[in-house]
N, C-alpha and C positions, 0 to 999 in steps of 0.2 A: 189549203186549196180545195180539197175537196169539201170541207165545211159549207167553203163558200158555193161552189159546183150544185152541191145537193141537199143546201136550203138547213142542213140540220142543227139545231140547237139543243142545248139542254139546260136543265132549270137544277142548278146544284146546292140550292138552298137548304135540301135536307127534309124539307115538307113535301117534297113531292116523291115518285117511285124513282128506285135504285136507278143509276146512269144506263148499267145493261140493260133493263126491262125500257129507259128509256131509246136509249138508240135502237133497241129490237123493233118496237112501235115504230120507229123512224121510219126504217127500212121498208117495214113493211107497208107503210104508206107511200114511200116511197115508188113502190111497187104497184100500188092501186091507182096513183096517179100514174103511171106509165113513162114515169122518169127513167125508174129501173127495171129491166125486165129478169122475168121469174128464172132464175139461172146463170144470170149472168154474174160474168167473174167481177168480185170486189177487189180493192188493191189487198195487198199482205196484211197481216194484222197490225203490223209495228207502223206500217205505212199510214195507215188508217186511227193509229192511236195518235200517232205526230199529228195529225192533219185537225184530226177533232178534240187536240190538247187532251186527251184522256188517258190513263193507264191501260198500257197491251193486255191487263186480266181484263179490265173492263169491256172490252172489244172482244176478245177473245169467246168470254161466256154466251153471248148469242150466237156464234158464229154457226152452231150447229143448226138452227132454228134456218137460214137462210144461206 
């Protein structure tokens, strides 16, 4: 749900940068389009790992960045 909500995808081919550096960028476009504002509360990690089929460490490692 939220994948769908906030447009993000990622490209797990292996050629491109690690999934964390990618959803970090996500975010923070995210952010610049004014989808999501500077601050605002994300769902939990685990909630946000389900949503965007990713592993909770994957999510987890940017989380300090935003």
């Amino acid at each position: 749900m939220i994948k769908k909500i906030l447009g993000i995808s990622f490209k797990k081919d292996g050629q491109h940068s690690p999934l964390y550096v990618q959803l970090e960028s996500e975010i923070i476009q995210l952010i610049c389009r004014g989808v999501l504002k500077p601050g605002q509360a994300l769902p939990s990690s685990r909630e946000l790992a389900q949503s965007l089929q990713l592993n909770r460490k994957t999510v987890v490692v940017p989380r300090s960045v935003y």
